[in-house]
C-alpha positions in Angstrom: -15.7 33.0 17.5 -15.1 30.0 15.4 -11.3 29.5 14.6 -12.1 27.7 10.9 -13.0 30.7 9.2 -10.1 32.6 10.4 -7.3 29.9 9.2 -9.1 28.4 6.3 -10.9 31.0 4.9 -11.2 29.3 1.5 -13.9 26.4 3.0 -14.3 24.6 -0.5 -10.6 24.8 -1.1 -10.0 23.1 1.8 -12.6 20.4 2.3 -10.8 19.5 -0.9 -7.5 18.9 0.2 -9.0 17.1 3.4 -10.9 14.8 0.7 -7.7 14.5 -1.2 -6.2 13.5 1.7 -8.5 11.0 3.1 -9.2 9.5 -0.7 -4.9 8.6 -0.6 -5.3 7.1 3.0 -8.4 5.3 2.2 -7.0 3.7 -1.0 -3.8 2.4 0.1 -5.6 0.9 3.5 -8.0 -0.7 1.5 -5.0 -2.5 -0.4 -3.6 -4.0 2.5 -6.9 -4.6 4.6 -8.2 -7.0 1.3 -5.1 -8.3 -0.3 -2.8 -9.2 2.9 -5.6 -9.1 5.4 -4.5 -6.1 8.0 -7.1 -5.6 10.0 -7.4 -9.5 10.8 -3.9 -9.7 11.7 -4.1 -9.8 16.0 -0.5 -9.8 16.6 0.4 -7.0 19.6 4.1 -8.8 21.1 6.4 -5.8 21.4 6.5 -4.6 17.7 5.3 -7.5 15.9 2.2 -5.5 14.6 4.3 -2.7 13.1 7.2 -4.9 11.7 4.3 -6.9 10.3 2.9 -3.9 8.7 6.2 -2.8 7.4 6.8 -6.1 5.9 3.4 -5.3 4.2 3.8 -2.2 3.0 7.4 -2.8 1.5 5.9 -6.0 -0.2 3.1 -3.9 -1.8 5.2 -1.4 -3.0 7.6 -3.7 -5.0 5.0 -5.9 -6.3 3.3 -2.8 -7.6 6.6 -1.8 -9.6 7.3 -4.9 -11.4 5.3 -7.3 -14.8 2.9 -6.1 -16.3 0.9 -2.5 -15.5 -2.5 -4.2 -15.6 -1.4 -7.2 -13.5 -3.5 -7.8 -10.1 -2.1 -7.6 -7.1 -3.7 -10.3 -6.1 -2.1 -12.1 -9.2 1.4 -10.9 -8.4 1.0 -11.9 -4.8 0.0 -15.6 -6.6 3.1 -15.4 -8.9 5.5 -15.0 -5.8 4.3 -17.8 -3.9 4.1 -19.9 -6.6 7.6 -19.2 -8.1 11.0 -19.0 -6.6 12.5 -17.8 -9.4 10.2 -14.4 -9.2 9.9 -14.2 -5.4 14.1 -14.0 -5.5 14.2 -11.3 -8.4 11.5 -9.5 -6.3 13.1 -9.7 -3.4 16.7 -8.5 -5.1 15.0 -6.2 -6.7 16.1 -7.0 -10.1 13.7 -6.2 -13.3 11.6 -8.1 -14.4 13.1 -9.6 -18.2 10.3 -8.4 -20.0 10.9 -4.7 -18.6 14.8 -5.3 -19.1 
């Protein structure tokens, strides 16, 4: 006898939370894979690959708090590494002055 039915007996209730799920995961990978390029990254020496992906992450998630709501992130990204003066606050984690 199949386990599923026994644990999950619900089956629509919880192919839904597996969607949910997957629908988070599959968002926030396709974030990194086509603004910082993850899956083309082929680093593997001792933990490069996951300090890489860390470094990634954490640089997502405060370019995603900070300017405008309907900025890019590609546009963000382009703001950082074309001005010091926002790729400092960023990284001190200061508001922007138009939020401030």
């Amino acid at each position: 006898m199949p386990l599923f039915p026994v644990l999950f007996p619900d089956r629509d209730r919880f192919v839904a939370i597996v969607r949910g799920h997957w629908s988070i995961e599959n968002q926030q990978h396709w974030v990194l894979e086509v603004q910082f390029g993850e899956d083309a990254c082929r680093t593997s020496k001792d933990h490069s690959a996951e300090n890489l992906a860390l470094i990634r992450r954490s640089t997502l998630n405060v370019s995603r708090h900070d300017g405008p709501p309907r900025d890019s992130i590609r546009r963000r990204k382009l703001r950082a590494a074309l001005g010091d003066d926002y790729r400092l606050r960023l990284l001190l984690g200061q508001p922007s002055p138009a939020t401030s």
